[in-house]
Structure formats: structure tokens, C-alpha cells
C-alpha positions as CSV (number, residue, x, y, z in Angstrom):
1,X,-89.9,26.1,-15.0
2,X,-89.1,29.8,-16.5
3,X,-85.7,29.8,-16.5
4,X,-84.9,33.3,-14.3
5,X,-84.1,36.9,-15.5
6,X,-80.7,37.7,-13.8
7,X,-79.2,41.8,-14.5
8,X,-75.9,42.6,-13.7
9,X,-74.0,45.7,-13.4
10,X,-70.8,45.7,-14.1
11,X,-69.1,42.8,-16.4
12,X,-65.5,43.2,-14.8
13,X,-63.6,40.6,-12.5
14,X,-66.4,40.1,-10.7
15,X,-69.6,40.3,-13.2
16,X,-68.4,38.4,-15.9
17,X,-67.5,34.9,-13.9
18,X,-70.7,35.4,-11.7
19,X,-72.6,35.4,-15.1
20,X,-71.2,32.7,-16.5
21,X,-71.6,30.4,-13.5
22,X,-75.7,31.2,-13.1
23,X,-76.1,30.8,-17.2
24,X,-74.4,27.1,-16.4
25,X,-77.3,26.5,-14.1
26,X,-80.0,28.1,-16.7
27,X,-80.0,31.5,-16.0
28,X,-80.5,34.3,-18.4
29,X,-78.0,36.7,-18.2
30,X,-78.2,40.9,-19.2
31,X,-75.1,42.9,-18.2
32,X,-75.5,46.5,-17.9
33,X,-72.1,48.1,-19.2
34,X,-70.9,51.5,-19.2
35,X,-71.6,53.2,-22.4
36,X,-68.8,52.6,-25.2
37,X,-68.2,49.3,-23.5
38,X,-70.9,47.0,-25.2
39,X,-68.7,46.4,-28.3
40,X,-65.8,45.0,-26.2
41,X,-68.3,42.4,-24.5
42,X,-70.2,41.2,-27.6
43,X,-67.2,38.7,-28.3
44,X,-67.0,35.7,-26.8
45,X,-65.8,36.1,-22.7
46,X,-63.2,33.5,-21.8
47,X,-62.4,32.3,-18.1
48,X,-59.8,30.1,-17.6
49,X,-61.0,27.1,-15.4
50,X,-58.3,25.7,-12.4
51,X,-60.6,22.8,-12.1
52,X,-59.3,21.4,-15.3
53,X,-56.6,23.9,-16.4
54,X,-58.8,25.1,-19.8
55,X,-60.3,28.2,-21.3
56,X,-64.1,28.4,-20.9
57,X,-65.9,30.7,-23.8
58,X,-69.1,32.5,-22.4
59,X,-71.4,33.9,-24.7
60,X,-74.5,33.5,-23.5
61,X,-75.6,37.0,-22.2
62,X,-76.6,39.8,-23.3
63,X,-75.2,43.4,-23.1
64,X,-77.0,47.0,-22.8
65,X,-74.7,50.2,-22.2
66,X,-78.2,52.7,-21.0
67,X,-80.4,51.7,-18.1
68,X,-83.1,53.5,-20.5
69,X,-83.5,50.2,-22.1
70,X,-84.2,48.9,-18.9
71,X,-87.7,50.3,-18.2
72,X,-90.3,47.7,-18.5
73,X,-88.1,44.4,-18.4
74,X,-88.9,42.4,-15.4
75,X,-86.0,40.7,-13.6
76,X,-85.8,38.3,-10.6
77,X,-82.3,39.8,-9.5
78,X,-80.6,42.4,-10.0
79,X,-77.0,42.5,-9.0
80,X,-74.6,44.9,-9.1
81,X,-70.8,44.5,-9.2
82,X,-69.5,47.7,-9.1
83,X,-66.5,48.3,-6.7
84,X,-66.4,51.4,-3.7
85,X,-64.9,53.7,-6.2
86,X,-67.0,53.4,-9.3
87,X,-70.0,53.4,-7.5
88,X,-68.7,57.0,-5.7
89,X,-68.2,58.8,-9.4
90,X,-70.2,61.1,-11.0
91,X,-71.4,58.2,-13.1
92,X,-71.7,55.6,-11.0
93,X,-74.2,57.5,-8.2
94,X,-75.8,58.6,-11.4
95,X,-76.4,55.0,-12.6
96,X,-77.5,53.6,-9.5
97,X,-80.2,56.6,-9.1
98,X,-81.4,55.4,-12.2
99,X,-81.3,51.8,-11.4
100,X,-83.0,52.7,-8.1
101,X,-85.5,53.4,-9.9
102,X,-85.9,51.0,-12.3
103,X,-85.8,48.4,-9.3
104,X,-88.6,50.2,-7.1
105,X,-91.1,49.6,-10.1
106,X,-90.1,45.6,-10.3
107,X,-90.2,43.1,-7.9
108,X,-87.0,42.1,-7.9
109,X,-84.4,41.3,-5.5
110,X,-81.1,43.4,-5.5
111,X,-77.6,41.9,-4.1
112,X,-75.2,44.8,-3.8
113,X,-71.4,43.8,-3.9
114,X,-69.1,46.7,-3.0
115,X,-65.0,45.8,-3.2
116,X,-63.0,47.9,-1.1
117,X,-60.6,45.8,1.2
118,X,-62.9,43.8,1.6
119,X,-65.9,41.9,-0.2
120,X,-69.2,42.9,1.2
121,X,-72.7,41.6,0.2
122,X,-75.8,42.7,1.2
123,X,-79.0,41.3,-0.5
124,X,-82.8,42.5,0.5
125,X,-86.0,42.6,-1.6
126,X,-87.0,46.0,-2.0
127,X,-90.2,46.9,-0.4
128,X,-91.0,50.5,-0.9
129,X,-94.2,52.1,-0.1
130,X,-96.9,53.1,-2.6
């Protein structure tokens, strides 16, 4: 079985842990940061565990700070993990035009997660017309 092609944008408080936990079930993980951040995510990523009160190192992912590297990389999911306020700034709507995009020429499935107040997810399989 191909183990599945997962992007996601944004490696925060909610990216990073989501990562780590579908790379734990076999996952290959890309994280699309903004630009000047990829140095700060190329070291090791450590969650702290309450299941057993220890530091978990995550370095199985890899980063890309342009969604011009994008074009042509097939991925089952993508999933963005920006919250209400990125997503509004000049750079955000910016990014997800692009990643628009990039996701009508691929088949895969987008999960949007937006935090505001409060957590909302909506996934759907994009289906646009020819």
C-alpha cells in the first residue's frame, strides 16, 4: 500500500501535532510555511505527550516556504491550518488563491480548519468543471 501524500498549511499549534500524529500512522508529511519560516522547522519539532508525561521529537516532514514548488506534486489531502485572521491578510488570501489553484489541477481532497472562537472543519473533494 503507497503510504499517502498529506500537505499542510500552516505548521503552528494546530499543523505541527496533526502532522506528527498521521506520520505515526504512515503518512508522508509536506508543510507549507510562510516564507523565512522553513529554517525554524528544519530542526527537530517536539510535542510533549500527557499520555506518558514525555517529549516526543518529530522529524519526519518536510518543509516548503512557496506554493511554486507545489505545481506538479500530487497529494491525497491537503489541509490547511491557518486560523480566521491569517487567512484574511494580504498574504494569506494571496496564498490560498494560489493553493486554489494548485488543488483544482489535483485530485485531492481539501479539509479547511479555520480558528476563531470556535474550531470549524469543513472537508469536500473538489470537483470543478473542465
Amino acid at each position: 500500500m503507497n503510504k499517502p501524500n498529506i500537505l499542510i498549511v500552516g505548521a503552528g499549534a494546530v499543523g505541527v501535532p496533526l502532522g506528527y500524529h498521521l506520520s505515526l500512522s504512515g503518512a508522508d508529511i509536506t508543510y507549507l510555511v510562510r516564507e523565512g519560516r522553513k529554517a525554524k522547522l528544519n530542526s527537530p519539532q517536539q510535542l510533549y505527550c500527557y499520555d506518558d508525561a514525555t517529549l516526543k521529537s518529530f522529524t519526519d516532514f518536510s518543509v516548503i516556504d512557496n506554493v511554486a514548488e507545489l505545481v506538479g506534486k500530487q497529494f491525497q489531502f491537503i489541509i490547511v491550518t491557518l486560523d480566521g485572521h491569517s487567512s484574511r491578510t494580504t498574504e494569506g488570501t494571496a496564498t490560498l488563491r494560489k493553493l486554489g489553484e494548485v488543488a483544482q489541477a489535483s485530485k485531492a481532497s481539501v479539509i479547511m480548519c479555520g480558528c476563531e472562537y470556535q474550531v470549524f472543519i469543513v472537508a469536500f473533494k473538489p470537483d470543478f468543471p473542465s
